[in-house]
Z-matrix of the N, CA and C atoms (Angstrom, degrees):
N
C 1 1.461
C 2 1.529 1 107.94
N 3 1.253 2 119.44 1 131.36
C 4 1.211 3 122.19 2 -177.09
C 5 1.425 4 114.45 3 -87.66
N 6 1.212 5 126.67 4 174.24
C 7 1.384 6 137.09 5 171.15
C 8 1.511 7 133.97 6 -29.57
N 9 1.611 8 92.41 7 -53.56
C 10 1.283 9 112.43 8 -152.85
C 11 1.905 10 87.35 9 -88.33
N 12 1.541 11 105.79 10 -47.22
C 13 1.480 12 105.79 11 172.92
C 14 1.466 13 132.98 12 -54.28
N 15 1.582 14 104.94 13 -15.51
C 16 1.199 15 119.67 14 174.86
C 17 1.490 16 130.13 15 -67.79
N 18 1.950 17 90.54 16 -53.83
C 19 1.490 18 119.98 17 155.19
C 20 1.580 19 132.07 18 -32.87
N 21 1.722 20 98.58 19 -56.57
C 22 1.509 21 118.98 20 160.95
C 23 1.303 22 126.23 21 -60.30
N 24 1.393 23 112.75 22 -19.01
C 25 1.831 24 111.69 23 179.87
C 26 1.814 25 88.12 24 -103.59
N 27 0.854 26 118.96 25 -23.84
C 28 1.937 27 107.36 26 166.69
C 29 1.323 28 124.95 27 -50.33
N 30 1.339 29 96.73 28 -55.15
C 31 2.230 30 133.47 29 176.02
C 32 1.514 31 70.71 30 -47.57
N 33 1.368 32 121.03 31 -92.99
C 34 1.634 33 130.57 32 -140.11
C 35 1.388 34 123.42 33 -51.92
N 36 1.622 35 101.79 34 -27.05
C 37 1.514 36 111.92 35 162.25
C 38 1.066 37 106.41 36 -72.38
N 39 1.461 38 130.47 37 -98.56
C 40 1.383 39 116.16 38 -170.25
C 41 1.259 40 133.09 39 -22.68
N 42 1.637 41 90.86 40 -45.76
C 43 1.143 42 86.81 41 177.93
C 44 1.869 43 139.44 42 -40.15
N 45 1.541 44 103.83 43 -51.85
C 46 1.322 45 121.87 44 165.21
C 47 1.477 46 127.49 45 -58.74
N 48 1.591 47 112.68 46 -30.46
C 49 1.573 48 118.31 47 142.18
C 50 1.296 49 109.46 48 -24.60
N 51 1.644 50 102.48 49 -73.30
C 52 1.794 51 119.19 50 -146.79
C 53 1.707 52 93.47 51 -54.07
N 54 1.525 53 131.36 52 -74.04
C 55 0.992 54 126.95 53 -168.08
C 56 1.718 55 117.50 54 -64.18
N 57 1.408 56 103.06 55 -9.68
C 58 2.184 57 83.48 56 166.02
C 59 1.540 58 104.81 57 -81.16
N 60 1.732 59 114.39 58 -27.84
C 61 1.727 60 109.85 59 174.09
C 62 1.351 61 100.06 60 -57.32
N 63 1.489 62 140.94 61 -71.76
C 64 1.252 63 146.08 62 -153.03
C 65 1.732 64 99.02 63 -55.87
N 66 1.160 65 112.26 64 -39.75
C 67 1.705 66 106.42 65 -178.14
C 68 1.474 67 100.09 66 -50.37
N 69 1.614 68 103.11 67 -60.27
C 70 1.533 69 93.90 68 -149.89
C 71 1.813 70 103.60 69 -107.58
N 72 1.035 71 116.43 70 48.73
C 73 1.547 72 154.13 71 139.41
C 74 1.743 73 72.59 72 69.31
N 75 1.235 74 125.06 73 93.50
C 76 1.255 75 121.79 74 165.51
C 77 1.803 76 110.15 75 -126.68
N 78 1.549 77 117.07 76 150.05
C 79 1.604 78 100.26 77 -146.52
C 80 2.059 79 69.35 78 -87.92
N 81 1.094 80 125.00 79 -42.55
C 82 1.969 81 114.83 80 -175.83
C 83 1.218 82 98.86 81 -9.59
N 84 1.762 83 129.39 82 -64.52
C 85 1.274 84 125.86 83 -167.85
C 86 1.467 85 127.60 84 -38.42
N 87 1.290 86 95.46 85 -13.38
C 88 1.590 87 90.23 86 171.80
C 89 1.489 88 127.22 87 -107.89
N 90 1.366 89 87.63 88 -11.21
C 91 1.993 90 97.70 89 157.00
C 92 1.216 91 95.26 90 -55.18
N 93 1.615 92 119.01 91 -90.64
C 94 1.223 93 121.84 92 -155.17
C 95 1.485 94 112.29 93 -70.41
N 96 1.223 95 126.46 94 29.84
C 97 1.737 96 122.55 95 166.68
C 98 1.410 97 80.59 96 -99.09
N 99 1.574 98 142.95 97 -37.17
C 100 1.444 99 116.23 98 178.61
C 101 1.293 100 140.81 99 -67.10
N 102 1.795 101 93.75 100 -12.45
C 103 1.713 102 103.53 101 170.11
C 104 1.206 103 109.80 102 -75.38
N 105 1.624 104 110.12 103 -21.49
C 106 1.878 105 118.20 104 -156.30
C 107 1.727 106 103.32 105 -69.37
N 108 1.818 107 91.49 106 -55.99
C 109 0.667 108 90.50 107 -164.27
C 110 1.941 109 128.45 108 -79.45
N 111 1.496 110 107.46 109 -20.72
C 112 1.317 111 85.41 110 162.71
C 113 1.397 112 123.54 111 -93.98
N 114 1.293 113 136.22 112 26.96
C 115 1.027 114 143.54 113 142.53
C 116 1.797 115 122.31 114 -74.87
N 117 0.795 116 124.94 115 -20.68
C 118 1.396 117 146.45 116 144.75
C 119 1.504 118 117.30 117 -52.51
N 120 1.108 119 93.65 118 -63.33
C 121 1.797 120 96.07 119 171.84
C 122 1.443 121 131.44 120 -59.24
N 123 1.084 122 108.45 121 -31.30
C 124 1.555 123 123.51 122 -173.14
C 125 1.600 124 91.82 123 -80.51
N 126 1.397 125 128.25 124 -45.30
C 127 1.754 126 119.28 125 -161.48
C 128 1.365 127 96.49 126 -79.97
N 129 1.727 128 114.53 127 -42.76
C 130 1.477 129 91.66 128 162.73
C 131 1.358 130 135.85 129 -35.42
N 132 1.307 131 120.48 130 -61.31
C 133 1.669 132 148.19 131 -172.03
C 134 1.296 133 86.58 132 -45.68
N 135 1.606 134 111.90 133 -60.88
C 136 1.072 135 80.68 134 179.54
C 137 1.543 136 158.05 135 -125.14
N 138 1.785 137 94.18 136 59.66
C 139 1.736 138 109.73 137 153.40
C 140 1.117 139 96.57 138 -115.69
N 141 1.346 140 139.66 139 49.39
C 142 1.396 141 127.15 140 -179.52
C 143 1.375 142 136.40 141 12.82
N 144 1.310 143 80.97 142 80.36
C 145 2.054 144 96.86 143 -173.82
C 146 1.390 145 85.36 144 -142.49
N 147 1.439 146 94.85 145 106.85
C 148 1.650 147 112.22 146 -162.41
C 149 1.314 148 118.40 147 -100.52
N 150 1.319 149 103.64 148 -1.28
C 151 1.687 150 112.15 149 -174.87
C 152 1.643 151 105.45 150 -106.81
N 153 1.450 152 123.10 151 -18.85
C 154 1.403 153 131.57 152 149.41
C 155 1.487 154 127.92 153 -58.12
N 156 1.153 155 85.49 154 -36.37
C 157 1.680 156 92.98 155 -170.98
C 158 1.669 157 88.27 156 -92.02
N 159 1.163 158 139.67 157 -65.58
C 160 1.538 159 117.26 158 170.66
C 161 1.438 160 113.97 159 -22.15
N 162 1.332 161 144.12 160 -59.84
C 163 0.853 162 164.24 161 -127.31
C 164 1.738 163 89.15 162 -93.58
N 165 0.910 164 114.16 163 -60.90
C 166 1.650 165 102.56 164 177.01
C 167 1.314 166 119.33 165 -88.89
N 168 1.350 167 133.85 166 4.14
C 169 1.074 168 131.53 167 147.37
C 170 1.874 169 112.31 168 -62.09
N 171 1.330 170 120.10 169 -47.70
C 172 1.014 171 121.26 170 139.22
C 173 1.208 172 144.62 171 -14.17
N 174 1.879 173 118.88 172 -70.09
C 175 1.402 174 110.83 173 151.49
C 176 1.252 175 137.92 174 -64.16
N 177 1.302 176 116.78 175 -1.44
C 178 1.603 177 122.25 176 172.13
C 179 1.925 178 101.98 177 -86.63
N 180 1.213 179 117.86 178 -42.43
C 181 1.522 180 112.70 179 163.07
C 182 1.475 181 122.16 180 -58.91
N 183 0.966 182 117.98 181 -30.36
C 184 1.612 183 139.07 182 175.54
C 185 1.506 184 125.05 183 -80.56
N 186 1.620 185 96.92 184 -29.51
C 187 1.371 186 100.77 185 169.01
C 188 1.734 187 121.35 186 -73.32
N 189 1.750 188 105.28 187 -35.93
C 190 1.203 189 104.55 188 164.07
C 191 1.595 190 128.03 189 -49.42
N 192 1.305 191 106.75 190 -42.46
C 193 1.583 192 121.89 191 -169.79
C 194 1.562 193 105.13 192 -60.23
N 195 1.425 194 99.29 193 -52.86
C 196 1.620 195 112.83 194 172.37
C 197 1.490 196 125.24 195 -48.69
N 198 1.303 197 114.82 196 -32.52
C 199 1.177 198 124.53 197 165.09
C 200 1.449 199 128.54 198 -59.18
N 201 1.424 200 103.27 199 -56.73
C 202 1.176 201 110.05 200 165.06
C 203 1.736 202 132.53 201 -65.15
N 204 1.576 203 89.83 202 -31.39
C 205 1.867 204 91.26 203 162.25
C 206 1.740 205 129.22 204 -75.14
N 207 1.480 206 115.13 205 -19.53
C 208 1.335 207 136.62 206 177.59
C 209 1.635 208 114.28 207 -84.20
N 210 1.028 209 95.74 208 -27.06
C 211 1.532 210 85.28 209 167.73
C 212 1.606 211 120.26 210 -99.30
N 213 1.110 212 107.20 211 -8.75
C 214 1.354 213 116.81 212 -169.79
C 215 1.461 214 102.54 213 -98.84
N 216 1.530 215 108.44 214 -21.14
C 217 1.811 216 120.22 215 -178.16
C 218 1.539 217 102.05 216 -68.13
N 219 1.596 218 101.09 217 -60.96
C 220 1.645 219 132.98 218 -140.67
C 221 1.628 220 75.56 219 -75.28
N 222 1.586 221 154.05 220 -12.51
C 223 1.713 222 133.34 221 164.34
C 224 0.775 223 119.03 222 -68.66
N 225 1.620 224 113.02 223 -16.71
C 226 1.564 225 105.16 224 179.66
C 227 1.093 226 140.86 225 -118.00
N 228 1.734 227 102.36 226 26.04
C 229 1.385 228 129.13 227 138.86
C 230 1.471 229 125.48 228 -111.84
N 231 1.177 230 109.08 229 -7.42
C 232 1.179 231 96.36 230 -177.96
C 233 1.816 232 141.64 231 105.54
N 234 0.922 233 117.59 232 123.26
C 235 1.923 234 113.48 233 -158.15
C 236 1.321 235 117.20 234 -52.72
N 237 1.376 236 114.23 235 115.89
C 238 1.446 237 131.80 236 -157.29
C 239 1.324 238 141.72 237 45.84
N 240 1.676 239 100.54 238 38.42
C 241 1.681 240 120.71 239 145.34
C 242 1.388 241 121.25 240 -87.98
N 243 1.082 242 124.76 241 141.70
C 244 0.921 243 135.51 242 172.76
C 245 1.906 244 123.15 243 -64.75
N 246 0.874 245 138.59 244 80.06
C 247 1.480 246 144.90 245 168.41
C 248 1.178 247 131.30 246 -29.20
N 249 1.607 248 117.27 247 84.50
C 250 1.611 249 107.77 248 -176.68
C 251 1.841 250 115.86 249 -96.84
N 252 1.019 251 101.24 250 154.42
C 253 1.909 252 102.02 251 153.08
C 254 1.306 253 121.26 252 -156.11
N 255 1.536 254 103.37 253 152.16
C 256 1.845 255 117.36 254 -141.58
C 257 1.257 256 85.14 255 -86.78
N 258 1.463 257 103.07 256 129.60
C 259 1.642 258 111.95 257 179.36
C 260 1.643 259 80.68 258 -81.43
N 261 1.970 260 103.97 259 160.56
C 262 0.930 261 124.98 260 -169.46
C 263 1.529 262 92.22 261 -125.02
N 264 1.795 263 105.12 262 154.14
C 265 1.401 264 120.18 263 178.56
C 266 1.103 265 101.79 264 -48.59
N 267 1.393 266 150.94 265 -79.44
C 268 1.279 267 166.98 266 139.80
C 269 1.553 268 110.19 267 45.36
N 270 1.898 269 91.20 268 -66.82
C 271 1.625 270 114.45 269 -158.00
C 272 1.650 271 86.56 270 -72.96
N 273 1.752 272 118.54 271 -53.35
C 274 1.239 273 105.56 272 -152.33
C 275 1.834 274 109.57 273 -80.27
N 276 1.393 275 116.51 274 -10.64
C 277 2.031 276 113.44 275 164.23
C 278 1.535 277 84.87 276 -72.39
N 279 1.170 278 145.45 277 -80.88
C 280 1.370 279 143.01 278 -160.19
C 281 1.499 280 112.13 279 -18.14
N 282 1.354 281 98.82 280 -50.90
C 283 1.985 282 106.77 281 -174.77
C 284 1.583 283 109.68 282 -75.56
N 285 1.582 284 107.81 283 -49.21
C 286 1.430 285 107.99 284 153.48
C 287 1.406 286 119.10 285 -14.41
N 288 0.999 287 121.21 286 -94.41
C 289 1.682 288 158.11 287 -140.34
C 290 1.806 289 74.55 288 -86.53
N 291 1.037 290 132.12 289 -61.43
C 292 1.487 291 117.19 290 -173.71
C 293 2.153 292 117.78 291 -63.50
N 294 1.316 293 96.14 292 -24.76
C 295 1.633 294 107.14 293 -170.02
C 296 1.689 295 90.08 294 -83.74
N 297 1.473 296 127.07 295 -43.49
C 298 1.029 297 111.46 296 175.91
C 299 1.673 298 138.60 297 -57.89
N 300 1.886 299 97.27 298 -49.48
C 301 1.377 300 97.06 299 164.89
C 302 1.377 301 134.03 300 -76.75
N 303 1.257 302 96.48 301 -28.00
C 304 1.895 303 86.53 302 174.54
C 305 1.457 304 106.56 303 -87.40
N 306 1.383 305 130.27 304 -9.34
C 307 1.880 306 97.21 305 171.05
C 308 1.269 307 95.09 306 -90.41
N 309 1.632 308 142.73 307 3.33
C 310 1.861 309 113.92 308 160.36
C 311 1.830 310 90.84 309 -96.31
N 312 0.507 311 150.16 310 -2.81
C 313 1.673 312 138.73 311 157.37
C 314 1.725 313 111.47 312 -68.44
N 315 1.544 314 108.68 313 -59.72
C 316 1.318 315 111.01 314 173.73
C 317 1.380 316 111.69 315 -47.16
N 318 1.386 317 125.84 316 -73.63
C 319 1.944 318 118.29 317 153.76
C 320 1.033 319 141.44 318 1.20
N 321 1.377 320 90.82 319 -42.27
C 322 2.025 321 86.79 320 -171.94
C 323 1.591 322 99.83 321 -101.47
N 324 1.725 323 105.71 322 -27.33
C 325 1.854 324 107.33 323 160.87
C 326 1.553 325 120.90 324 -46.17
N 327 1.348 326 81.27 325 -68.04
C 328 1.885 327 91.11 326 177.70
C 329 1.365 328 114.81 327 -43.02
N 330 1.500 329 126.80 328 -34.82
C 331 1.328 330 116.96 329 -160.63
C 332 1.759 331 96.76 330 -102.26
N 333 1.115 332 103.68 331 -11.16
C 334 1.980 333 93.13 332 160.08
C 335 0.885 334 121.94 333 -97.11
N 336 1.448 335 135.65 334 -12.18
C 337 1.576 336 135.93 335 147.14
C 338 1.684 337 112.38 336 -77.92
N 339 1.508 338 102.06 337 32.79
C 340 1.770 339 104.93 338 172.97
C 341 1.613 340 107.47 339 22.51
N 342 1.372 341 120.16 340 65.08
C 343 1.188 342 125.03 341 178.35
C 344 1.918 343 105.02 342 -114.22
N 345 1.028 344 107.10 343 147.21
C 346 2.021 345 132.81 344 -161.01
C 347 1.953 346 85.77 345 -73.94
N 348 1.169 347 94.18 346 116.30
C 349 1.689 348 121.97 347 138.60
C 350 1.962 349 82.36 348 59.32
N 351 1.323 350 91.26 349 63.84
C 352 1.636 351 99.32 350 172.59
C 353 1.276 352 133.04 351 -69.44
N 354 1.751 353 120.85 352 -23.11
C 355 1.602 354 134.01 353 147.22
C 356 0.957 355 103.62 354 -61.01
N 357 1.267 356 153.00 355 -43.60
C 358 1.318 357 134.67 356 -163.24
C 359 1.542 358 113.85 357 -91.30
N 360 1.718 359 105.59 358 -22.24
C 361 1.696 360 106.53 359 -177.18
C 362 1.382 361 100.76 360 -81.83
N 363 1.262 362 121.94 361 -49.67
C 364 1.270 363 126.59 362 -174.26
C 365 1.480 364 131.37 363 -65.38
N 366 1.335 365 113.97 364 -26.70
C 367 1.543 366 133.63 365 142.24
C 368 1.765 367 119.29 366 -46.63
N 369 0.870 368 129.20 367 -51.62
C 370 1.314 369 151.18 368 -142.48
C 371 1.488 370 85.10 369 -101.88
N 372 1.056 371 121.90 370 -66.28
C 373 1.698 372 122.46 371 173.50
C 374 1.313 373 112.29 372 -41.00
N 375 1.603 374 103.18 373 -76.78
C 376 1.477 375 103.44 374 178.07
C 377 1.271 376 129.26 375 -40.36
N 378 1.391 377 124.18 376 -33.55
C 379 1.711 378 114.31 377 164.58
C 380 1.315 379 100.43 378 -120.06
N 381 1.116 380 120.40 379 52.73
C 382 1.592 381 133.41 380 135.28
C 383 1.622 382 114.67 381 -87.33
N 384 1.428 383 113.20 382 -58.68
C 385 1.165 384 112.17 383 -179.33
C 386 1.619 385 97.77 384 -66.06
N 387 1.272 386 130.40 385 -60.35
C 388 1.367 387 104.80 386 -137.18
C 389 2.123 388 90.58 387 -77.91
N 390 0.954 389 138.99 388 6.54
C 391 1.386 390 155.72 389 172.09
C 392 1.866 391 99.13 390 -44.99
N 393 2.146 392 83.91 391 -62.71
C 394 1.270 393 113.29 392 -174.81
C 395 1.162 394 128.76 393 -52.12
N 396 1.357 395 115.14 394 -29.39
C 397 1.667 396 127.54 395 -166.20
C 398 1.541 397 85.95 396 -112.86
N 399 1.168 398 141.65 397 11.81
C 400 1.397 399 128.37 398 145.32
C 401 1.361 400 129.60 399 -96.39
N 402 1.473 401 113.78 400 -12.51
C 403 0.911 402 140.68 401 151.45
C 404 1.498 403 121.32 402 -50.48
N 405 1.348 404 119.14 403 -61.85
C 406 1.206 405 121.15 404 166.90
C 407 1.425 406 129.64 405 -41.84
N 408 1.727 407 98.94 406 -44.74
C 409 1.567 408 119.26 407 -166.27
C 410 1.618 409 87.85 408 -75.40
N 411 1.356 410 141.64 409 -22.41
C 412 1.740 411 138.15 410 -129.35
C 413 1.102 412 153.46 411 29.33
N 414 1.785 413 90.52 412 40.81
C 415 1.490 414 123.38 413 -170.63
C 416 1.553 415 99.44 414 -53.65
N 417 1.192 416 133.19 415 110.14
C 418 1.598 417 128.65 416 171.78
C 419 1.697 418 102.34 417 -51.13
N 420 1.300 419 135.07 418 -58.04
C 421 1.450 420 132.08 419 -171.89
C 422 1.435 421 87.56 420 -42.62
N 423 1.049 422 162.53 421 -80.34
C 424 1.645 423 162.86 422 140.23
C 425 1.406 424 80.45 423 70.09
N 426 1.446 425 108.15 424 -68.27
C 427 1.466 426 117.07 425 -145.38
C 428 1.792 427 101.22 426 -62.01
N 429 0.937 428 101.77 427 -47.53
C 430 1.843 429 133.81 428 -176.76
C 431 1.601 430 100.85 429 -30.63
N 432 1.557 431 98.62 430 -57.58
C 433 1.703 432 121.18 431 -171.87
C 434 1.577 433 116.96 432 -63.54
N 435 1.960 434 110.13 433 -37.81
C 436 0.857 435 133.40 434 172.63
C 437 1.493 436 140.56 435 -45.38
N 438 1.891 437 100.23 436 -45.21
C 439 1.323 438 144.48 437 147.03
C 440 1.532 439 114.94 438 -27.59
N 441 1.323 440 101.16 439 -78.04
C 442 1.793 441 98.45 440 164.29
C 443 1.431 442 129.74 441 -78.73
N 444 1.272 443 99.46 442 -26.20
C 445 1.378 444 78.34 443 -166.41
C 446 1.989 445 106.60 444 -78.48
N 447 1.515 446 108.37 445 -3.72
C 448 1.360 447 113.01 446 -173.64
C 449 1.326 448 97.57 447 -83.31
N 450 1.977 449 119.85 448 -32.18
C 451 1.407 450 104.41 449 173.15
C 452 1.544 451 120.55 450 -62.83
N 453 1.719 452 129.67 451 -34.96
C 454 1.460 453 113.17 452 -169.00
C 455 1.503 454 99.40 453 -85.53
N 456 1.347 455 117.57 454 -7.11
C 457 1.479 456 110.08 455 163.80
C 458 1.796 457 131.18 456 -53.18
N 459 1.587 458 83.96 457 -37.03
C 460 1.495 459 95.19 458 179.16
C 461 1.495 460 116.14 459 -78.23
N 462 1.310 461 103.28 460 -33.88
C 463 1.741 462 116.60 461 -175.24
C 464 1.787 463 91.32 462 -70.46
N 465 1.470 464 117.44 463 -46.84
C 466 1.633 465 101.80 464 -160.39
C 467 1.766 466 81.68 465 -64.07
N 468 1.344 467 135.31 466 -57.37
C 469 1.443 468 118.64 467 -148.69
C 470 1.371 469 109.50 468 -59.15
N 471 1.482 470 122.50 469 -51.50
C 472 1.542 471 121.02 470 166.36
C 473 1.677 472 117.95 471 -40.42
N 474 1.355 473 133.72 472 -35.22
C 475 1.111 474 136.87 473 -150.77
C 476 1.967 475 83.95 474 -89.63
N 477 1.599 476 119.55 475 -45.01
C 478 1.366 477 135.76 476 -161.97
C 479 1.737 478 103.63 477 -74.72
N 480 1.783 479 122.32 478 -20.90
C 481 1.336 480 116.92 479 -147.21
C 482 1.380 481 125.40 480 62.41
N 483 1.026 482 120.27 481 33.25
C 484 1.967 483 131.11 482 149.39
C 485 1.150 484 124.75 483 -99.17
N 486 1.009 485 109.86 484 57.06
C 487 1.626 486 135.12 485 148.05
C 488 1.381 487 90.30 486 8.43
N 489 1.297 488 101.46 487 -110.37
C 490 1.726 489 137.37 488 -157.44
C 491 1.783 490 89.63 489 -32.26
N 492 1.452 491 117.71 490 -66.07
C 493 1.361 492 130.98 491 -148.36
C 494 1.961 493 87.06 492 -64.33
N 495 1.640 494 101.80 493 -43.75
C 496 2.167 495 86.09 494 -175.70
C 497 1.514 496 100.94 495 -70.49
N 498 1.467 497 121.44 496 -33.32
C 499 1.817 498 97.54 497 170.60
C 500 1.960 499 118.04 498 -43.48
N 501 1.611 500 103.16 499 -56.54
C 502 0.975 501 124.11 500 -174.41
C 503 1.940 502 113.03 501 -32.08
N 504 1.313 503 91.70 502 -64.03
C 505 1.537 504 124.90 503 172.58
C 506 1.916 505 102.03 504 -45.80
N 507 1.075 506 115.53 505 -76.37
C 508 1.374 507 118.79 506 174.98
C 509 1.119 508 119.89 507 -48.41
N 510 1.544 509 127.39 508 -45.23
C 511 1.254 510 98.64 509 -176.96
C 512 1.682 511 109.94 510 -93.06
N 513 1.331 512 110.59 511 4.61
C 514 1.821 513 110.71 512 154.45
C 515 1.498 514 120.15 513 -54.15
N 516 1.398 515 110.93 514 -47.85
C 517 1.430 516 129.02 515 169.05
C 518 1.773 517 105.18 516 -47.53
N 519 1.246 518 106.58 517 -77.26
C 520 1.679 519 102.33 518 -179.47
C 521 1.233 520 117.26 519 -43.22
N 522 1.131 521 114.78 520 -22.04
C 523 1.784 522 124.24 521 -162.77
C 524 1.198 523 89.65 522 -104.97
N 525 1.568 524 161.77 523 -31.81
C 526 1.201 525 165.14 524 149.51
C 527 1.512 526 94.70 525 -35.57
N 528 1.027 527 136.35 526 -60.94
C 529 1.446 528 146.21 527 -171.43
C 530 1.286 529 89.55 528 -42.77
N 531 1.061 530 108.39 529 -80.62
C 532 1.975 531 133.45 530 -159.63
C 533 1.460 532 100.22 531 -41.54
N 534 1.385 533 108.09 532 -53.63
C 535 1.890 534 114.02 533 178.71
C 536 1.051 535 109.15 534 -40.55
N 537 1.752 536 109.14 535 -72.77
C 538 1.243 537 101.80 536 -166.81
C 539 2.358 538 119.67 537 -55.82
N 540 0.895 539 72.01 538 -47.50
C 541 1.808 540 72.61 539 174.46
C 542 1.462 541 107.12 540 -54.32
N 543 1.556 542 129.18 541 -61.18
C 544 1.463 543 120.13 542 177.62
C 545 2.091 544 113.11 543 -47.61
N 546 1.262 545 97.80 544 -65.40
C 547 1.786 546 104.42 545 165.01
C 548 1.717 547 110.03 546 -21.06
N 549 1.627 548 94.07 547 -66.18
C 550 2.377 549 90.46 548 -165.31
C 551 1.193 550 80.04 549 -60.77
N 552 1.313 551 144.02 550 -81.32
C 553 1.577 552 154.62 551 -152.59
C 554 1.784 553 109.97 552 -17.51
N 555 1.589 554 109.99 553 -51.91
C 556 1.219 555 122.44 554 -144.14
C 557 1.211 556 89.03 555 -124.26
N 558 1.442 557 131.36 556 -50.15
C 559 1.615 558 120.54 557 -150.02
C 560 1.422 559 103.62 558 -58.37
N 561 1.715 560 106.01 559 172.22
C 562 1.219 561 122.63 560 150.27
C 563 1.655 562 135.57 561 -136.48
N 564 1.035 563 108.63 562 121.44
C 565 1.203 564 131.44 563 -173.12
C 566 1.905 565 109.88 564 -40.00
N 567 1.450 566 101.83 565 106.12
C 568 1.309 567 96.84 566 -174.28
C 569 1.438 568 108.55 567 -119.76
N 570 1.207 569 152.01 568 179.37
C 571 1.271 570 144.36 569 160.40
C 572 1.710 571 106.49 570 -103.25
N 573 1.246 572 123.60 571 100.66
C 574 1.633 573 113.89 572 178.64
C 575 1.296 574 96.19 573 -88.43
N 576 1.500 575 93.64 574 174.36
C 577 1.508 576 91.31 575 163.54
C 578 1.483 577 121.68 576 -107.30
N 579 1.535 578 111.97 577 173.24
C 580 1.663 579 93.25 578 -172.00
C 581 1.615 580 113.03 579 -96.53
């Protein structure tokens, strides 16, 4: 087993950690989104799909932030409720209007850094991150965003030869499903602040 395959069965573990924490709103998940995610980054790097691997350099900065917003959320409902807040019209044209311009900006980047299957990385990014920062907030649609963007995740890794990482990806997607249904089921509607 080589290096890089090694790397990728690391990503895939944690990985599957990270999303049973994120189901059941546990703040750990953001420890191990920092193993995820720079382990993620590096297998990106290296097939050079550079807008993925940004992208989890990203969730390892994000995971910190998250930390600090999840514990500070999760007091004001209380130990082992689930923590919601009502995305606002605002936030969700904002992500719009943001998912649109940066994956044709990311595009025309990706394809001058001759980087692999650049619609699909740059898509996948773009509502990866903003997925992410709903995540933080505990936008339940979170889950919604999650859905696709875990499907072109799987298509860029199949399209790249990352096996392990499109299992990884897919069963995030199924487990995206599950969130969102456990989340309406359980959450509670809190007002945080922003």
């Amino acid at each position: 087993m080589s290096w890089t395959q090694l790397i990728e069965l690391l990503a895939a573990l944690t990985g599957v950690a990270y999303v049973v924490l994120e189901i059941l709103q546990k703040n750990a998940m953001w420890v191990v989104g920092i193993v995820t995610g720079a382990a993620c980054a590096v297998s990106f790097a290296a097939q050079h799909v550079w807008a993925s691997m940004g992208l989890n350099v990203y969730y390892v900065v994000v995971s910190v932030i998250g930390l600090v917003h999840w514990r500070r959320d999760g007091a004001a409902v209380g130990e082992g409720e689930i923590h919601l807040n009502p995305l606002s019209k605002k936030t969700a044209l904002w992500s719009a209007v943001a998912f649109v311009l940066g994956s044709l900006a990311f595009m025309q980047l990706l394809r001058l850094l001759g980087g692999n299957a650049s619609r699909l990385d740059a898509m996948a990014t773009v509502l990866s991150v903003i997925a992410t920062w709903w995540l933080v907030r505990s936008y339940l649609p979170q889950w919604l965003l999650w859905v696709v963007a875990d499907v072109l995740s799987t298509l860029l890794c199949l399209q790249t030869g990352q096996y392990l990482m499109a299992g990884m990806y897919l069963a995030y997607c199924l487990s995206a499903v599950y969130g969102y249904v456990h989340w309406k089921k359980r959450g509670k509607i809190v007002h945080l602040p922003e």
